[in-house]
C-alpha positions in Angstrom: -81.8 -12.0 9.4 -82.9 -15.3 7.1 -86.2 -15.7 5.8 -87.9 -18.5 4.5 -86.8 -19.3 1.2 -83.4 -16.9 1.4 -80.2 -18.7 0.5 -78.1 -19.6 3.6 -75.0 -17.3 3.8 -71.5 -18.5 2.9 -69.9 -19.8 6.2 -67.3 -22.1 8.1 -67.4 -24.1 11.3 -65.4 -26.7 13.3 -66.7 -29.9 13.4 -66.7 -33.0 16.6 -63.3 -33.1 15.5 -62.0 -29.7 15.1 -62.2 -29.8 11.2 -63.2 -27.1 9.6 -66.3 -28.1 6.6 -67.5 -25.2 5.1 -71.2 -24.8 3.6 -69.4 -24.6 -0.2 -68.1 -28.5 0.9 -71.9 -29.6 0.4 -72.2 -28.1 -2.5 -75.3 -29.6 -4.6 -76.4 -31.7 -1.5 -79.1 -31.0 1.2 -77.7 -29.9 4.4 -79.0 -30.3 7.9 -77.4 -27.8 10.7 -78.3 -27.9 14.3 -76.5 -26.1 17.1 -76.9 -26.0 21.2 -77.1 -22.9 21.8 -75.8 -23.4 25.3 -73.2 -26.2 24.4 -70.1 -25.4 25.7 -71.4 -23.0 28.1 -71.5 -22.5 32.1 -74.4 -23.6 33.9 
């Protein structure tokens, strides 16, 4: 589990487009991530 202050953990995801950016791509930049967690989901 993150807590405040922690470094976020190396990762990759898929972007709108289905390319993949990885955190390391944003290197010395700030970074906003936001998910749905019920995008792409039933109901």
């Amino acid at each position: 589990m993150l807590e405040v202050g922690n470094e976020a953990p190396k990762f990759s995801a898929l972007d709108q487009d289905g390319n993949t950016l990885s955190l390391a791509d944003f290197s010395g930049s700030w970074v906003l991530f936001w998910w749905y967690t019920k995008a792409s989901t039933p109901g």
